[in-house]
Every structure is written in C-alpha cells, then in structure tokens.
C-alpha angles and dihedrals in degrees: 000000000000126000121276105247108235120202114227119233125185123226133225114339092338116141120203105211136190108204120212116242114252112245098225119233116039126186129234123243086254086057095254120150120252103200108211088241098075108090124213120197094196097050114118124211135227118220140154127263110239097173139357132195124255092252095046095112106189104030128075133176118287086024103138098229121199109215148151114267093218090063102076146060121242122231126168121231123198082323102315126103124237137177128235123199142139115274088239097073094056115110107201142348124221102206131141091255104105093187094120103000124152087235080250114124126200 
C-alpha cells in the first residue's frame, strides 16, 4: 500500500521560496574577484516564490523576491530545500508589473 501524496498550502502571509544557488565566487564593478569564500553578512539573497498563503497581498507565485537569508526557516521537500518565511520580510520583488517599480531591471 503506498502512502497517500499530500499537497502542501501555506497559511496566513507565509511565502514558500526556492533560493537560487549562489554562484561562488562575484566580481567586483572594478572587475575584482570575489572568491565564494568570503562571507557577507549583509548580503541579501534572490529566490522564486513556490507558494504563498491566502493573506500574502503583493506576492504571488513565480515572483523572483530579494531577501535576507537569516530571516526564514528551512524545510526539505522531496529532496529539495525551500524557505519559509512571512511576506513581510521580504525586501523587494522583480515581476513584469511595472505599477510601483525603482526604473532598475534584472
């Protein structure tokens, strides 16, 4: 007998997120190598929204979210990793809707 599948729904303003994986090491705008090693504490983090709670009000899935990597909780997946964390402590979203956007593309 195998086990019944369940699909996972987030509650409230909670936002599921896939973070993209960091590509180690950056360069500068000077052109100076970063090598992965060196660790920033203030470095936020892009990622894709998988789910999103019923009361979450901006974000919606597939939106790309910028956010700090400190502010969420961890849970595996069928093997993949995924944040969760509240909508509101999110810092910015990259989407196609222009309403409110900064004029700065990805």
């Amino acid at each position: 007998m195998s086990d019944p599948k369940f699909e996972v729904q987030m509650l409230h303003d909670r936002v599921m997120i896939k973070a993209e994986k960091d590509g180690g090491e950056r360069r500068s705008t000077g052109g100076i190598v970063i090598p992965a090693t060196v660790e920033q504490s203030n470095r936020l983090l892009w990622g894709e929204v998988c789910g999103v709670g019923p009361h979450a009000r901006t974000v919606k899935t597939g939106d790309r979210v910028l956010f700090h990597p400190e502010d969420q909780f961890e849970v595996e997946i069928q093997g993949e990793n995924y944040l969760i964390m509240r909508e509101r402590d999110l810092h910015a979203i990259a989407s196609e809707r222009p309403e409110h956007g900064t004029g700065l593309y990805l």
